[in-house]
DRENNU-153309 format. One record per residue (C-alpha): residue number from 1; x, y, z. Coordinates in Angstrom, 3 decimals. Layout:
# DRENNU-153309
n: NUM u: X v: Y w: Z $
...
//
This chain:
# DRENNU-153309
n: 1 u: 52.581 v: 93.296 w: 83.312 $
n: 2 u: 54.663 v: 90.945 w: 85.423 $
n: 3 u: 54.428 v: 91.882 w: 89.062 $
n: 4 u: 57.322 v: 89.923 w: 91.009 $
n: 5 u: 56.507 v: 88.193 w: 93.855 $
n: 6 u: 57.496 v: 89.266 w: 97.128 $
n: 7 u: 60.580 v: 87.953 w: 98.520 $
n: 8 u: 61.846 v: 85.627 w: 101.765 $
n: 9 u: 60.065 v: 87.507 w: 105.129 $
n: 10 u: 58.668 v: 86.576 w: 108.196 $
n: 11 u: 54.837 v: 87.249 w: 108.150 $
n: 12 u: 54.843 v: 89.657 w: 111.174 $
n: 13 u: 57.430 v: 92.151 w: 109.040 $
n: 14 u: 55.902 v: 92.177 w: 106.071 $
n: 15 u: 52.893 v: 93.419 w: 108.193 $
n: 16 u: 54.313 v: 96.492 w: 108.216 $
n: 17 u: 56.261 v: 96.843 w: 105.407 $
n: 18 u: 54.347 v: 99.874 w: 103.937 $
n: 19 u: 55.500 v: 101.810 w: 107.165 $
n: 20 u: 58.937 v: 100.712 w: 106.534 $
n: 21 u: 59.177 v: 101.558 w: 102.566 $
n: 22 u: 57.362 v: 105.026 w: 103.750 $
n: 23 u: 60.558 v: 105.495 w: 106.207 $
n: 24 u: 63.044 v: 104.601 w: 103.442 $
n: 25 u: 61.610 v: 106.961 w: 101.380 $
n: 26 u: 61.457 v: 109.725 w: 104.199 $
n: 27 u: 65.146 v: 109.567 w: 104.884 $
n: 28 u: 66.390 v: 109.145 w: 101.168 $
n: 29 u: 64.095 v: 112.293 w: 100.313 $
n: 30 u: 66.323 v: 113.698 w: 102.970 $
n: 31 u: 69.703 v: 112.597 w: 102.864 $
n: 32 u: 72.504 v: 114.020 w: 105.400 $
n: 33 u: 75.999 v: 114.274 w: 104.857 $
n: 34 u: 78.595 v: 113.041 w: 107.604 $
n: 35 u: 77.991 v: 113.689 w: 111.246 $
n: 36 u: 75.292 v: 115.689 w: 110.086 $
n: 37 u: 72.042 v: 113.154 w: 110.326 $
n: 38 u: 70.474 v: 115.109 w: 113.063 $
n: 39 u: 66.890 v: 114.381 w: 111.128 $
n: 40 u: 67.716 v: 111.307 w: 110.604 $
n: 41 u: 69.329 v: 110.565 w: 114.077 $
n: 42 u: 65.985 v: 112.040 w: 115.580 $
n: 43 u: 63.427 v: 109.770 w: 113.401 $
n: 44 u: 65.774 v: 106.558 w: 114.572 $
n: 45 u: 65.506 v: 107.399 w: 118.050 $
n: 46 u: 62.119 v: 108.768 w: 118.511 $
n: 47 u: 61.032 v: 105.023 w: 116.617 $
n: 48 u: 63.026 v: 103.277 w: 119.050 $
n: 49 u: 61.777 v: 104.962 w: 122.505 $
n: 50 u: 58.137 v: 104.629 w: 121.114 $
n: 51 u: 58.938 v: 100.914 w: 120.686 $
n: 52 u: 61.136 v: 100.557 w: 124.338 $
n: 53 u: 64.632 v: 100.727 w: 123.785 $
n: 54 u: 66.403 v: 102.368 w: 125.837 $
n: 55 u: 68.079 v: 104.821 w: 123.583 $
n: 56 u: 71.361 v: 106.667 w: 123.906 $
n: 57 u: 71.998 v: 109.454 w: 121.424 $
n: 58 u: 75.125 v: 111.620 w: 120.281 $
n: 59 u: 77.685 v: 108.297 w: 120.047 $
n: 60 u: 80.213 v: 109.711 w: 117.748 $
n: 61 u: 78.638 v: 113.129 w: 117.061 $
n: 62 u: 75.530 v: 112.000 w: 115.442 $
n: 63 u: 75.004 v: 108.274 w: 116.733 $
n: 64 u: 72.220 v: 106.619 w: 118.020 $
n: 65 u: 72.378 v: 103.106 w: 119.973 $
n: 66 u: 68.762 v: 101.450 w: 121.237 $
n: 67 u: 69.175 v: 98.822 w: 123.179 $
n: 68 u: 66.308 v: 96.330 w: 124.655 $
n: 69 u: 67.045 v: 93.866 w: 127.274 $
n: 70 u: 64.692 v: 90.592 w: 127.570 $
n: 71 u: 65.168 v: 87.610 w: 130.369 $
n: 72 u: 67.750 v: 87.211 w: 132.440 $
n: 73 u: 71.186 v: 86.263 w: 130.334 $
n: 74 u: 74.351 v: 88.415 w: 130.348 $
n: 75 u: 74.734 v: 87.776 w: 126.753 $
n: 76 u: 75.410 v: 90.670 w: 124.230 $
n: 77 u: 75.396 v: 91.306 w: 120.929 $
n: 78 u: 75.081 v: 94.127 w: 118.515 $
n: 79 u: 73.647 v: 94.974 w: 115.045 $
n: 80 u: 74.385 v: 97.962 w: 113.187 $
n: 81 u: 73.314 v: 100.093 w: 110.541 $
n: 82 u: 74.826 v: 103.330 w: 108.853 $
n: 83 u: 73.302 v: 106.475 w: 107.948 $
n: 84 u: 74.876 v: 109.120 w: 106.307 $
n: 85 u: 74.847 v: 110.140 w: 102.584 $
n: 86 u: 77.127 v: 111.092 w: 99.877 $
n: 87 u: 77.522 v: 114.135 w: 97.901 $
n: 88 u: 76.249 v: 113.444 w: 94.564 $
n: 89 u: 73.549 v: 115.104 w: 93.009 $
n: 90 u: 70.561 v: 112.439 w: 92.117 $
n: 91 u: 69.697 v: 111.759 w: 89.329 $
n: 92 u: 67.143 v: 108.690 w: 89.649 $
n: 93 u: 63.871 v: 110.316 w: 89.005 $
n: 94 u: 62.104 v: 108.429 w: 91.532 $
n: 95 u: 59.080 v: 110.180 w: 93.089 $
n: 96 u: 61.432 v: 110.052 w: 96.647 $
n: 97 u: 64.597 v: 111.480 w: 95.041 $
n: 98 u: 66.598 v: 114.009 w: 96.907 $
n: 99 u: 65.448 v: 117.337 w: 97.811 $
n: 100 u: 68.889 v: 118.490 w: 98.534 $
n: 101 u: 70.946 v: 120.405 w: 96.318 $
n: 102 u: 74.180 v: 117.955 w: 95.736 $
n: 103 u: 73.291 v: 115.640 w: 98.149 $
n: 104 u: 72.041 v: 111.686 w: 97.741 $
n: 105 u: 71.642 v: 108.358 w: 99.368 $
n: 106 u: 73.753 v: 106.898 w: 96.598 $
n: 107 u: 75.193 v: 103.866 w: 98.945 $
n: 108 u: 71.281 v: 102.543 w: 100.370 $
n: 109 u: 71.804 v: 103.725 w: 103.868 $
n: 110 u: 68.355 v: 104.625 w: 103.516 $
n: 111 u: 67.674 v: 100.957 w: 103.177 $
n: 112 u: 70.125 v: 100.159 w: 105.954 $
n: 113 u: 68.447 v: 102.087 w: 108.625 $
n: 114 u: 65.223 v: 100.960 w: 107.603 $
n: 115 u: 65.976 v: 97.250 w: 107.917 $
n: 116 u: 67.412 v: 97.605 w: 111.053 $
n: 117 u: 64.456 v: 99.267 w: 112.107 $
n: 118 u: 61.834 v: 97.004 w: 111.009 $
n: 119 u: 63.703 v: 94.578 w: 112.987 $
n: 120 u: 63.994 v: 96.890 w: 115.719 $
n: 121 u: 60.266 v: 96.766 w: 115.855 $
n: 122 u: 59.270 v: 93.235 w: 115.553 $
n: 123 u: 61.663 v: 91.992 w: 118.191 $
n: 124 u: 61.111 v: 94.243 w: 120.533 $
n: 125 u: 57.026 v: 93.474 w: 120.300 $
n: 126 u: 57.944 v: 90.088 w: 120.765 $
n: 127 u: 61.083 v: 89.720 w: 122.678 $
n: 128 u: 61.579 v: 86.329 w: 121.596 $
n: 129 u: 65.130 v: 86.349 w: 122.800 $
n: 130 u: 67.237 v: 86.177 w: 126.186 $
n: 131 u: 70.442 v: 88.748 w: 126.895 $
n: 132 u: 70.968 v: 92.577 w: 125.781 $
n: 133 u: 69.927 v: 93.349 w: 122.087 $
n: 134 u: 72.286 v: 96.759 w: 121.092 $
n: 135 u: 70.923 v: 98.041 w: 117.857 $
n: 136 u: 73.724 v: 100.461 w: 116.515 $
n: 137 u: 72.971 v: 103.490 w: 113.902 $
n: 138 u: 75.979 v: 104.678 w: 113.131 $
n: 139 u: 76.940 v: 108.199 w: 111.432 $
n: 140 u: 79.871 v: 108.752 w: 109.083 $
n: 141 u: 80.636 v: 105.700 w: 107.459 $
n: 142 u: 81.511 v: 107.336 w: 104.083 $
n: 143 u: 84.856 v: 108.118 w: 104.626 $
n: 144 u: 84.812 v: 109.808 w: 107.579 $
n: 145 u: 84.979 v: 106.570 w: 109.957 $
n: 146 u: 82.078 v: 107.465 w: 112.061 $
n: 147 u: 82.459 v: 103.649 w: 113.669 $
n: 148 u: 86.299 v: 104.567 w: 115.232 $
n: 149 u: 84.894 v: 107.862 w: 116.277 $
n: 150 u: 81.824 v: 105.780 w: 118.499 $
n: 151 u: 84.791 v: 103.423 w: 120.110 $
n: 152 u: 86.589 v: 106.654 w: 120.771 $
n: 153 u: 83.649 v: 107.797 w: 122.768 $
n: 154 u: 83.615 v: 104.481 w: 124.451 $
n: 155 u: 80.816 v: 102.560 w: 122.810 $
n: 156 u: 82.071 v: 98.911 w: 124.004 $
n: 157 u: 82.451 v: 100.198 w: 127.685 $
n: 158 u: 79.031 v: 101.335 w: 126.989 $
n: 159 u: 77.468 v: 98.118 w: 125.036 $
n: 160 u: 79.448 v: 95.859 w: 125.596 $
n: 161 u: 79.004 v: 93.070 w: 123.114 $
n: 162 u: 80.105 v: 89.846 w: 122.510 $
n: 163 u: 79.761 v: 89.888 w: 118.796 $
n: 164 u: 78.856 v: 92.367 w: 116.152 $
n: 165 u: 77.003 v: 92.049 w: 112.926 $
n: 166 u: 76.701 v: 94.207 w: 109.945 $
n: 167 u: 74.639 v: 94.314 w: 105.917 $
n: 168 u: 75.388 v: 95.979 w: 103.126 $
n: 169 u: 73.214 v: 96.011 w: 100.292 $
n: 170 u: 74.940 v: 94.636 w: 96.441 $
n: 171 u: 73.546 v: 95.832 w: 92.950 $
n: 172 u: 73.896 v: 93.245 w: 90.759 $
n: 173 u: 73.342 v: 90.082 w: 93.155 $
n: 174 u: 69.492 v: 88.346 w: 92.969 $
n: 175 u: 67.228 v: 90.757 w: 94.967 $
n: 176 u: 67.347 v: 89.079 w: 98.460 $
n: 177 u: 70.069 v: 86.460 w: 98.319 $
n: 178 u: 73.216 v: 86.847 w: 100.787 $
n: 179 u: 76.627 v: 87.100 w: 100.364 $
n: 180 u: 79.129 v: 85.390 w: 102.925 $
n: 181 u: 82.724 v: 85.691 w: 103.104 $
n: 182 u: 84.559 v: 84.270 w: 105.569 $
n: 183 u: 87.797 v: 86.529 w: 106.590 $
n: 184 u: 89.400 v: 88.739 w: 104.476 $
n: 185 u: 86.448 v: 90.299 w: 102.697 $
n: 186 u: 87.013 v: 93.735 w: 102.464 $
n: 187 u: 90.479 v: 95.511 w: 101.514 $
n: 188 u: 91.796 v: 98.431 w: 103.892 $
n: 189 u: 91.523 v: 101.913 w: 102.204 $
n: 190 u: 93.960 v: 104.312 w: 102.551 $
n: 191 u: 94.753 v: 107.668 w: 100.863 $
n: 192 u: 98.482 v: 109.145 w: 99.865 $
n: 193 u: 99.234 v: 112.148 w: 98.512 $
n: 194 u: 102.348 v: 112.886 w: 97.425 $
n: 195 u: 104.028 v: 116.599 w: 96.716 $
n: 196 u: 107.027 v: 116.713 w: 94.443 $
n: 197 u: 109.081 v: 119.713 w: 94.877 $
n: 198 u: 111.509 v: 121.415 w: 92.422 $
n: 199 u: 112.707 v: 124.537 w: 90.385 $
n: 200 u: 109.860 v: 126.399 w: 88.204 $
n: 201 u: 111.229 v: 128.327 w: 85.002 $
n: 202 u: 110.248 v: 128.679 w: 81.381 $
n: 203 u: 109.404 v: 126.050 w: 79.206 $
n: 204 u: 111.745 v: 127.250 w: 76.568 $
n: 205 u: 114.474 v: 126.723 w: 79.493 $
n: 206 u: 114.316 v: 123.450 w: 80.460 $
n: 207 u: 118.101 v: 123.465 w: 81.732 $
n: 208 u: 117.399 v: 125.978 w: 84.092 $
n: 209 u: 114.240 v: 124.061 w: 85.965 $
n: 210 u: 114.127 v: 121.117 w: 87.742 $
n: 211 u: 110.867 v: 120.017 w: 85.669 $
n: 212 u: 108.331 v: 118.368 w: 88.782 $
n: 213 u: 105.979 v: 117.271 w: 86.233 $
n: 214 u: 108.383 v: 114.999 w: 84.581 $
n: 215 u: 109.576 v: 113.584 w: 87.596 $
n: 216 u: 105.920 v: 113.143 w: 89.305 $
n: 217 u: 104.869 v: 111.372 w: 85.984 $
n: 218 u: 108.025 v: 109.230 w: 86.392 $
n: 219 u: 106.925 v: 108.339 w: 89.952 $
n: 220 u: 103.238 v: 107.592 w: 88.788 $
n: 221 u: 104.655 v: 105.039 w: 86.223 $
n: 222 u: 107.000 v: 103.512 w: 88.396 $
n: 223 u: 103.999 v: 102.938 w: 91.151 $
n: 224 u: 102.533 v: 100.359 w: 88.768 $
n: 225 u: 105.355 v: 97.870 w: 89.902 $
n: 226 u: 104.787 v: 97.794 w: 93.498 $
n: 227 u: 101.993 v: 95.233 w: 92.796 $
n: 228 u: 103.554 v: 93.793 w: 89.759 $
n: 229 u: 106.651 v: 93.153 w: 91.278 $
n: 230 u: 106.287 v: 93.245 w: 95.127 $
n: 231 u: 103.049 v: 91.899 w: 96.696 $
n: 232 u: 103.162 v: 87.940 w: 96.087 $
n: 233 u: 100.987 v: 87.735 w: 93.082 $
n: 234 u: 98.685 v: 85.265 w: 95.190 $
n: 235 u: 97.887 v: 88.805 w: 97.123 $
n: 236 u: 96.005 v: 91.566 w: 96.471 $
n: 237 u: 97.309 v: 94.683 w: 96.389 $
n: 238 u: 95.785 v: 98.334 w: 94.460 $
n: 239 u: 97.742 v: 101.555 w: 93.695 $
n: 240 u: 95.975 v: 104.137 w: 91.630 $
n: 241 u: 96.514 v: 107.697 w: 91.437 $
n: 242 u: 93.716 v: 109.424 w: 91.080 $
n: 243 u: 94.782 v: 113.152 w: 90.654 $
n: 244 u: 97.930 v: 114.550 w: 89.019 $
n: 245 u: 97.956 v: 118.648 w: 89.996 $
n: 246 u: 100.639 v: 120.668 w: 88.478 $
n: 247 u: 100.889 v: 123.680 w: 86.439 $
n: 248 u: 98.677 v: 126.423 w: 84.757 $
n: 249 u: 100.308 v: 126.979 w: 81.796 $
n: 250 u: 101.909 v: 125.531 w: 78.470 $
n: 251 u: 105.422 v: 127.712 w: 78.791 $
n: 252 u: 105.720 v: 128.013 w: 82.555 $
n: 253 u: 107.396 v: 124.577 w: 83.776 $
n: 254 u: 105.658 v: 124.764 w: 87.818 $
n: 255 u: 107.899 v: 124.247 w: 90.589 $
n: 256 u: 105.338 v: 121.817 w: 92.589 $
n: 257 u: 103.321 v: 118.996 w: 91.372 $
n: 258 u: 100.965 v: 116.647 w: 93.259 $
n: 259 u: 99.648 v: 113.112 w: 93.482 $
n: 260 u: 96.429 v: 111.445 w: 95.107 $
n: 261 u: 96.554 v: 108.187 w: 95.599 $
n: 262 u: 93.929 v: 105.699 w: 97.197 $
n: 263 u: 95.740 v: 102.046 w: 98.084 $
n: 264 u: 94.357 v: 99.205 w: 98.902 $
n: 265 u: 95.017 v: 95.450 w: 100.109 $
n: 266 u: 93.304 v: 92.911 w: 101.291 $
n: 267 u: 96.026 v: 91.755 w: 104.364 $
n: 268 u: 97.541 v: 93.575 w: 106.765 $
n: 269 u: 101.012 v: 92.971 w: 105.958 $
n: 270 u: 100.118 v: 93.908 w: 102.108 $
n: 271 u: 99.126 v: 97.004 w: 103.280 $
n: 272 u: 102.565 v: 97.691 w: 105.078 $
n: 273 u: 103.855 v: 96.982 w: 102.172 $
n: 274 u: 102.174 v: 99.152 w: 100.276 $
n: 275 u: 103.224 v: 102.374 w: 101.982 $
n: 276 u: 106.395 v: 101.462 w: 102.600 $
n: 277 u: 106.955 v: 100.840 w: 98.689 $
n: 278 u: 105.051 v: 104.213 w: 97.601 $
n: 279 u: 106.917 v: 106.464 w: 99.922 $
n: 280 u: 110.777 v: 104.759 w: 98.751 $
n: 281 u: 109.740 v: 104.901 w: 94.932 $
n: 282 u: 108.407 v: 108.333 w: 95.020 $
n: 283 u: 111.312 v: 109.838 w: 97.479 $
n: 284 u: 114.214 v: 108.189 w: 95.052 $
n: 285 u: 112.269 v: 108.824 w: 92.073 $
n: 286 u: 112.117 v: 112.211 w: 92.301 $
n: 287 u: 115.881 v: 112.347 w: 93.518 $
n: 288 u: 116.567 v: 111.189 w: 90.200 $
n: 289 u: 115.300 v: 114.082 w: 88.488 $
n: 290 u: 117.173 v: 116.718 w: 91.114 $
n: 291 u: 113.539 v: 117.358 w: 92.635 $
n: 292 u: 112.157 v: 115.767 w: 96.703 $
n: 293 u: 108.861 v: 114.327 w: 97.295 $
n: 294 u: 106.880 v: 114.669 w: 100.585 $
n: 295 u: 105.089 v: 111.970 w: 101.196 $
n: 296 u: 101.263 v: 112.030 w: 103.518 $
n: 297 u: 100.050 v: 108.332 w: 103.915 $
n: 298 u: 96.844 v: 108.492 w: 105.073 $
n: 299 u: 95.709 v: 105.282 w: 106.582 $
n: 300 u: 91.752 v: 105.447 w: 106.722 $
n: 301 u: 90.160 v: 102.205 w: 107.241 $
n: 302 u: 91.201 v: 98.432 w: 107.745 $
n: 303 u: 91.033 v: 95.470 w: 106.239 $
n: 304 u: 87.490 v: 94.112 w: 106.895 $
n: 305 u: 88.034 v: 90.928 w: 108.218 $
n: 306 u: 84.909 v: 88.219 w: 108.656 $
n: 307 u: 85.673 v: 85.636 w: 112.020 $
n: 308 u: 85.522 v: 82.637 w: 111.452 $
n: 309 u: 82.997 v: 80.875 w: 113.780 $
n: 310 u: 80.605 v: 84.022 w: 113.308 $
n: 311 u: 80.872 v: 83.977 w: 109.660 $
n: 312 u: 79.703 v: 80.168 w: 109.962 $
n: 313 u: 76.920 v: 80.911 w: 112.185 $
n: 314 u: 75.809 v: 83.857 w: 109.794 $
n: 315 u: 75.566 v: 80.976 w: 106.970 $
n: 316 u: 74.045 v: 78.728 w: 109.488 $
n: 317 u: 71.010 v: 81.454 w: 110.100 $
n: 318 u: 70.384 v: 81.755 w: 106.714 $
n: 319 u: 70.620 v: 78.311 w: 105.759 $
n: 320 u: 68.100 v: 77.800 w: 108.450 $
n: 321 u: 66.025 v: 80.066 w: 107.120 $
n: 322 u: 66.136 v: 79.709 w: 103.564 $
n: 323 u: 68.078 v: 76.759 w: 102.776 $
n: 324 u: 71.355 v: 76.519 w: 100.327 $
n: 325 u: 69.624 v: 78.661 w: 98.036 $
n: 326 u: 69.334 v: 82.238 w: 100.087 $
n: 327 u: 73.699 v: 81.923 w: 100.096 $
n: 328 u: 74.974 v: 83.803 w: 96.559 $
n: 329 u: 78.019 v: 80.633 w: 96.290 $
n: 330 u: 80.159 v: 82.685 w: 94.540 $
n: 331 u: 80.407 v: 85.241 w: 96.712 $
n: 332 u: 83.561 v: 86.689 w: 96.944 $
n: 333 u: 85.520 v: 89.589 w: 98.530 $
n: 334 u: 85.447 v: 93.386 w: 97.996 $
n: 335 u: 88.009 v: 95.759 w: 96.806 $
n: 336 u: 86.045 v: 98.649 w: 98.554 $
n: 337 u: 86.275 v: 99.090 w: 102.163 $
n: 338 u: 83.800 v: 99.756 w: 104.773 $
n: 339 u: 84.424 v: 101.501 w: 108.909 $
n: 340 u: 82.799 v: 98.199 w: 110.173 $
n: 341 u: 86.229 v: 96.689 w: 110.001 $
n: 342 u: 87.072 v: 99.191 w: 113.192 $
n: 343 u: 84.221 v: 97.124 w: 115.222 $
n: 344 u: 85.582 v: 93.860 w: 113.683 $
n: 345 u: 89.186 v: 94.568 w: 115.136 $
n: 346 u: 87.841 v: 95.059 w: 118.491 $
n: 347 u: 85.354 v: 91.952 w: 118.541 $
n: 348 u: 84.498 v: 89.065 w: 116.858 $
n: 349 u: 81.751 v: 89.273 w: 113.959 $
n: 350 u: 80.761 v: 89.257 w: 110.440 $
n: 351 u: 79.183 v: 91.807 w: 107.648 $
n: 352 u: 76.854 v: 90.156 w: 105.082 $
n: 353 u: 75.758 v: 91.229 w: 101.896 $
n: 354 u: 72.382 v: 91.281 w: 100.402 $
n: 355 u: 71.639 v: 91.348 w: 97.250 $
n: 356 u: 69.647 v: 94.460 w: 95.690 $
n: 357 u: 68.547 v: 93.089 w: 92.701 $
n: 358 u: 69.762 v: 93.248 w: 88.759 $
n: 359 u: 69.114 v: 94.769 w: 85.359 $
n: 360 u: 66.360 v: 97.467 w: 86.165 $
n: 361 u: 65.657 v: 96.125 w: 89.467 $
n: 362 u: 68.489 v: 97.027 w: 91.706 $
n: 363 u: 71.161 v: 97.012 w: 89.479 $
n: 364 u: 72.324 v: 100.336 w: 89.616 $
n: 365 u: 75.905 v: 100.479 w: 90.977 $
n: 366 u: 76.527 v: 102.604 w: 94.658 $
n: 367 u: 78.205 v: 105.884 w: 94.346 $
n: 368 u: 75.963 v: 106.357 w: 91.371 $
n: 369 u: 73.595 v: 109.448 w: 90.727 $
n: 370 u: 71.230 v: 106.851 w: 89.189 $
n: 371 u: 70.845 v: 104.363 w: 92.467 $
n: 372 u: 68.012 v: 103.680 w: 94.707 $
n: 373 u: 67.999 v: 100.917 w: 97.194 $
n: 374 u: 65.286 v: 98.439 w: 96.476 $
n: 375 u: 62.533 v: 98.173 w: 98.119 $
n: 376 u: 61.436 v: 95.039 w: 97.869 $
n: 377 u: 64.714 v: 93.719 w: 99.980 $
n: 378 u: 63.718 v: 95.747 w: 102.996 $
n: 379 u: 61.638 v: 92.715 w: 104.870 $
n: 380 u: 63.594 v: 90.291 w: 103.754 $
n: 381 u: 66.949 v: 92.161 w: 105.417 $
n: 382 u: 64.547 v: 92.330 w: 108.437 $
n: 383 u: 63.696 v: 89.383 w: 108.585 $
n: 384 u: 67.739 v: 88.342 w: 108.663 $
n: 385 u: 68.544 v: 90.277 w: 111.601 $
n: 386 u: 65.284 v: 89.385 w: 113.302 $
n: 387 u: 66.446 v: 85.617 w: 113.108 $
n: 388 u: 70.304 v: 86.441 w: 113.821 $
n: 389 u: 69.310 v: 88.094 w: 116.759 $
n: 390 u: 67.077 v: 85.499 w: 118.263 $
n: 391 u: 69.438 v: 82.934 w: 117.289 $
n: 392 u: 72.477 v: 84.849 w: 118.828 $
n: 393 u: 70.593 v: 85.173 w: 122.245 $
n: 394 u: 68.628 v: 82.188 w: 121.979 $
n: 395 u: 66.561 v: 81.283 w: 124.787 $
n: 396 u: 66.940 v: 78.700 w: 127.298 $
//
């Protein structure tokens, strides 16, 4: 049998990398839905006082932020990590899987925390750095945009930082390899739902109805040509309807339909765009067929966008590090969207990805029953923030 052999780590993390799997493990057993990771919240801190942070808990509900200070610098910088899990029941079969009902680390948050962690650990035994190390653990990301809710309880007049840095882990990249992307990388997420509003009556009495399923269905196909025929083709732009509610049976013609959307674009103006396109198409679309639409744009989270001279000096640390070869060269951006892009509109930084492996080793998409982070990436994600860090507040 083929063992693989370990990956890219500094010596002094993969000392305790056992410790750091075991943790993993401990927290995906254990997952915790939005601004609920009390457990989790609890094992983060307690790790980080034993170590000599100075920890501050309850940052957006369930928060955590550790912070060490070494020498004598006024530099700042911070490093986060998210918690929280989704609600999917698991179906990996791993030895660690979920014990609650419905519940999973289907994203690796498990395997963010942990990294972070380990790091937390070796650079606070050796303190190898100069200026104030924040080391953020941050609830809610899933939707629920735990990072707004910490700079709504005033976590940059609390930490101040000069910079911020985040990782994500990506199925389907070589285990341990990072992906860079300078600006853009991310697209803005956004929800709309839309209720169309007309006359119910009998299916064998069309004339009498104004019918809202035929006029929501004529809205839904006319959606497809905001991004065919408005967003410069060199653009991105997404519009997908997701749920279509109307009706309960085959004679009754329902007097209210509905439509969820989720939107996405990868600019900010595309993103205006978008909602201004959705809410005209669906209003005089449904005019059309006697009936009004109401439309709720939801925006949830920004377009993730990677600064320029911190994106280069992420590359430079890992070039450093592990030459040409630790950067994935094709990397490039994400349709999904991620709350770190609230941090990265308030200061300058960059989120990385690194890679969790392929095939049967990491492959498994996120947001599936079947994922489990990968274990074998946790020192070598360590070992990246370990070097960031010290390279970020270098000494002398």
């Amino acid at each position: 049998m083929n063992v693989p052999l370990p990956l890219p780590a500094l010596d002094e993390i993969r000392a305790h990398e056992d410790e750091m799997v075991q943790i993993r493990r401990q927290i995906h057993a254990n997952p915790e839905m939005a601004y609920q990771e009390h457990a989790t919240s609890q094992l983060v801190a307690e790790r980080l006082e034993r170590w000599g942070y100075a920890v501050h808990r309850g940052l957006g509900g369930t928060g955590v932020v550790g912070t060490l200070r070494v020498g004598t610098s006024g530099r700042h910088v911070g490093l986060r990590a998210d918690m929280d899990a989704l609600p999917i029941a698991e179906t990996s079969g791993k030895p660690w899987a979920s014990k609650v009902l419905g519940t999973m680390h289907a994203c690796g948050h498990d395997g963010h925390t942990a990294m972070l962690l380990s790091a937390a650990r070796h650079l606070a035994a050796t303190q190898n750095f100069d200026g104030h190390l924040h080391l953020v653990f941050q609830p809610a990301e899933e939707g629920e945009a735990g990072a707004r809710r910490m700079l709504e309880d005033g976590f940059l007049d609390l930490f101040p930082c000069e910079a911020m840095f985040g990782m994500h882990n990506a199925p389907g990249k070589p285990a341990g390899k990072f992906l860079v992307v300078p600006g853009f990388a991310m697209a803005s997420g956004d929800t709309c739902l839309i209720k169309v509003r007309g006359v119910g009556g009998h299916g064998a009495m069309p004339h009498a109805a104004v019918d809202t399923i035929v006029a929501a269905s004529s809205i839904v196909m006319s959606l497809q040509t905001i991004v065919a025929r408005n967003v410069n083709p060199l653009h991105t732009g997404i519009v997908s309807v997701g749920a279509f509610h109307s009706g309960d049976a085959p004679n009754v013609l329902p007097g209210e339909a509905e439509l969820r959307l989720t939107v996405r674009a990868f600019r900010p103006e595309v993103r205006d765009l978008l909602e201004r396109r959705i809410t005209e198409i669906a209003q005089t679309q449904a005019a059309v067929y006697g009936a009004t639409a109401e439309v709720n744009y939801i925006r949830r989270y920004p377009v993730l966008n990677n600064h320029a001279k911190e994106t280069e000096f992420c590359k430079q640390v890992i070039r450093d590090w592990l030459g040409e070869d630790g950067l994935v060269a094709e990397a490039e951006p994400v349709s999904a969207s991620e709350d770190f892009a609230f941090f990265l509109e308030k200061v300058p930084g960059c989120y990385v990805n690194i890679g969790n492996g392929v095939g049967s080793e990491g492959g498994c998409m996120v947001h599936n029953s079947g994922y489990d982070f990968n274990d074998r990436v946790l020192s070598t994600g360590a070992s990246y923030w370990v070097r960031l860090a010290q390279a970020w507040l270098k000494k002398g």
